[in-house]
C-alpha positions as CSV (number, residue, x, y, z in Angstrom):
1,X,96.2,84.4,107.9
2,X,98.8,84.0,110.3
3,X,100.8,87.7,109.6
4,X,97.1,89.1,109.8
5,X,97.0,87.2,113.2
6,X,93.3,85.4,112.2
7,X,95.7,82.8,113.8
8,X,98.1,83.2,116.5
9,X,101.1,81.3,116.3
10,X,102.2,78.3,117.9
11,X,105.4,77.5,117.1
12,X,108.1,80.0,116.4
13,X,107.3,83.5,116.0
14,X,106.9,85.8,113.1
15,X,108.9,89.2,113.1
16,X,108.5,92.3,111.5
17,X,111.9,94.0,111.3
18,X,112.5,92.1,114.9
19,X,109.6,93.5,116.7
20,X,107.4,89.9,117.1
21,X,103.8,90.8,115.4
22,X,102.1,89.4,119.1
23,X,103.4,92.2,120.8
24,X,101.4,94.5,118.8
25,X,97.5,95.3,118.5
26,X,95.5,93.2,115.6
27,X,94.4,97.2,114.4
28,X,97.8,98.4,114.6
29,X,99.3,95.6,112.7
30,X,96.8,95.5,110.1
31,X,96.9,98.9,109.4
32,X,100.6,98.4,108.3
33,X,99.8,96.1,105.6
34,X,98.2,96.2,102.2
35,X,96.9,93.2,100.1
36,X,96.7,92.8,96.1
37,X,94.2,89.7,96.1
38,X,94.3,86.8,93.8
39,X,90.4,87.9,93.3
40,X,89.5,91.1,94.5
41,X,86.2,91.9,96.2
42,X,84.0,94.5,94.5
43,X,80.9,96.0,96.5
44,X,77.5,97.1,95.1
45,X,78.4,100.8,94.8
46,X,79.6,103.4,92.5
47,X,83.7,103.1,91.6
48,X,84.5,106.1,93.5
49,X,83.4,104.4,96.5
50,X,85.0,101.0,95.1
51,X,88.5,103.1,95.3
52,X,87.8,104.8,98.4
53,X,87.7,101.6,100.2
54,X,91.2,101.5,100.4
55,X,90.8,104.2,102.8
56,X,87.6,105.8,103.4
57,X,88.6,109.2,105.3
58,X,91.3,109.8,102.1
59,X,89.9,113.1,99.9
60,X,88.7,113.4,96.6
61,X,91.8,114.2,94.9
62,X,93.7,111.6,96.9
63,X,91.4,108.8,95.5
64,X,92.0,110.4,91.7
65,X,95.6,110.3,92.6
66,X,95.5,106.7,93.6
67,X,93.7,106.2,90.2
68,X,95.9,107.9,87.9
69,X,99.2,105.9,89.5
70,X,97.1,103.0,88.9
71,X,96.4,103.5,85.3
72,X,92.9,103.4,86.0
73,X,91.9,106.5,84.9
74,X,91.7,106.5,81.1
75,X,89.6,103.6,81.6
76,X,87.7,105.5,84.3
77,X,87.1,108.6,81.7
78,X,85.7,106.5,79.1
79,X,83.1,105.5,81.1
80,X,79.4,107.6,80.5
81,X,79.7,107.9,84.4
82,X,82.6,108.6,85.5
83,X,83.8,107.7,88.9
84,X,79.8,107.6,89.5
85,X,79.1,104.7,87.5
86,X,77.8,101.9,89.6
87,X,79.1,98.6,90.2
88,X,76.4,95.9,90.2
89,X,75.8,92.6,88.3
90,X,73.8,93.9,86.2
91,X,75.9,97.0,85.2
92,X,79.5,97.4,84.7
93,X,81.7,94.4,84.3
94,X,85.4,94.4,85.0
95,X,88.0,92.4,83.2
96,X,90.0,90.6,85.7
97,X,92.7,93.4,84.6
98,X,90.6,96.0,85.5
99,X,89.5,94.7,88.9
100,X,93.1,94.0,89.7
101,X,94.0,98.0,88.9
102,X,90.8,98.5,91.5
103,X,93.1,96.6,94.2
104,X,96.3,98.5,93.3
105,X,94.4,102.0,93.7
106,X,92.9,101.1,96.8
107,X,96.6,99.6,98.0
108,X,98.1,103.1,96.7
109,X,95.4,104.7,98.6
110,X,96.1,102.9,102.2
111,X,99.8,103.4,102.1
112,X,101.2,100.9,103.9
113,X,104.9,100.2,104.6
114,X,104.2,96.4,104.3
115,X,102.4,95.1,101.0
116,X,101.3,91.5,100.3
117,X,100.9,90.9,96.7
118,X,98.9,87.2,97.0
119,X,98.5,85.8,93.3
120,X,97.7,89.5,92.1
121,X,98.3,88.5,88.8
122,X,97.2,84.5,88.1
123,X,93.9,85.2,86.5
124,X,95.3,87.0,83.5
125,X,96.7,86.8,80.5
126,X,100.2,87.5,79.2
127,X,99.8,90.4,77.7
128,X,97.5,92.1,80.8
129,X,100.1,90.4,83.5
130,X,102.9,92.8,81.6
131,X,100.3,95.7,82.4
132,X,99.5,94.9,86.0
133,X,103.4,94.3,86.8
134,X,104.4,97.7,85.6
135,X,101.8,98.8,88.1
136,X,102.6,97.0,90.7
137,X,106.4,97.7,90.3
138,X,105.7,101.4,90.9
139,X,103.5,100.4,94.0
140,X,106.5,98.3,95.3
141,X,108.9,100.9,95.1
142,X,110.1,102.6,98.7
143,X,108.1,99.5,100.6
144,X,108.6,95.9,101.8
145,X,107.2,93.8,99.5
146,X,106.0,90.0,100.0
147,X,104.9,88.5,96.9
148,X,103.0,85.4,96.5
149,X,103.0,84.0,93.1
150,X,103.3,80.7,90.9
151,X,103.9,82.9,88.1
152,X,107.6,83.2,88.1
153,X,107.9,86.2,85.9
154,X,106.3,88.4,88.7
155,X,108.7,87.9,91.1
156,X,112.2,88.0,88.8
157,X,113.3,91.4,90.2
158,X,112.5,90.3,93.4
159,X,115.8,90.9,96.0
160,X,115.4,87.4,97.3
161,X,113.4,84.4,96.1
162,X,112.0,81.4,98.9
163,X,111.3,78.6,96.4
164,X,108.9,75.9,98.7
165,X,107.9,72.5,97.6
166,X,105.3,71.2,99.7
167,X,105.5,73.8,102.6
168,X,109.1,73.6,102.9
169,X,112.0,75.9,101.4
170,X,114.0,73.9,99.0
171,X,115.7,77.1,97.2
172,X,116.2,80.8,98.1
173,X,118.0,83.7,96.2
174,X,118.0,86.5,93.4
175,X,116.4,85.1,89.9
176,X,120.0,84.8,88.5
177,X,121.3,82.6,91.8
178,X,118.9,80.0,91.4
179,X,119.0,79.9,87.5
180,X,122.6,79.4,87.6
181,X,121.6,77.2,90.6
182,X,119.9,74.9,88.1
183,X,117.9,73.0,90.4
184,X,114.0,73.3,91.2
185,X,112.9,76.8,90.1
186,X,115.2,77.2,86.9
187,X,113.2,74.0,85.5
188,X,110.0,75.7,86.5
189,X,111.3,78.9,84.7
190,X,112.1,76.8,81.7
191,X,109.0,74.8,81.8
192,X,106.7,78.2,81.9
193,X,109.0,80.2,79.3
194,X,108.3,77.4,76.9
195,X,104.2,77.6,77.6
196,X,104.1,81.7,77.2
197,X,106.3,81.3,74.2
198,X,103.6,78.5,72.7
199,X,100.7,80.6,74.1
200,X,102.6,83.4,71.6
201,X,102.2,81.1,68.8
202,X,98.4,80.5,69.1
């Protein structure tokens, strides 16, 4: 809320490569930036249009493209419809996977040099988190990436690592730092290595 400047700040500053994000219009700095939600937001209306959100002006073969680098679009032909199959309540469901794959297409669609990845991929299982990270990993590439996660296996690769414990940073480095560190995060990586191996088991 605060990068998106809902809030200003009031203590400090936050800086995107040094330029302080006050000094710049809310549409300007917004523009820059792309979300993956926790739980993404799906409108009444066919899934062409569902894509297109991402950017409404983009052309037809733009959204497809933002599709296929999703890996939506196997799932997309298999549908009677099409990218004209509606949306609604009553009508298609998503899996969590697929809505997800709806975020990363619209994200791919946008462009932005700055991506926020917030929770993208807590409401799934193990075996659709491995399909969404490959997805997300192509997304990342060439951009600034912030990622949000309590799921430590989706931010591994990540060049550096803030660890926080009640608001504050206790840790911060690669994976491999703070595992041979082995303080806060390497018992949480322990601790969740040892559920996913007895979530294997069941």
């Amino acid at each position: 809320r605060l990068l998106f400047r809902f809030y200003e700040v009031d203590k400090g500053a936050i800086r995107i490569d040094g330029q302080d994000i006050r000094d710049v219009t809310q549409d300007s700095l917004r523009s820059a930036i792309g979300v993956v939600p926790q739980d993404t937001v799906l409108f009444n209306d066919t899934l062409y249009r569902n894509l297109a959100y991402g950017r409404p002006e983009a052309t037809e073969e733009e959204v497809y493209r933002a599709a296929r680098m999703a890996h939506l679009e196997d799932f997309i032909h298999s549908l009677p419809e099409g990218y004209e199959t509606k949306v609604v309540g009553r009508g298609l469901k998503l899996s969590g996977e697929e809505k997800q794959l709806v975020a990363i297409a619209r994200v791919i669609l946008k462009n932005p040099p700055l991506l926020i990845l917030d929770e993208a991929t807590s409401s799934l299982d193990s075996l659709s988190e491995q399909a969404i990270l490959g997805a997300l990993k192509e997304v990342s590439r060439q951009r600034t990436t912030l990622v949000i996660a309590h799921r430590l296996s989706t931010i591994r690769d990540a060049n550096t690592i803030l660890v926080m414990d009640h608001g504050r940073i206790v840790e911060n480095g690669s994976h491999s730092e703070l595992l041979a560190q082995n303080g806060y995060y390497a018992r949480l990586w322990l601790q969740q290595q040892h559920s996913n191996e007895e979530e294997e088991r069941v």
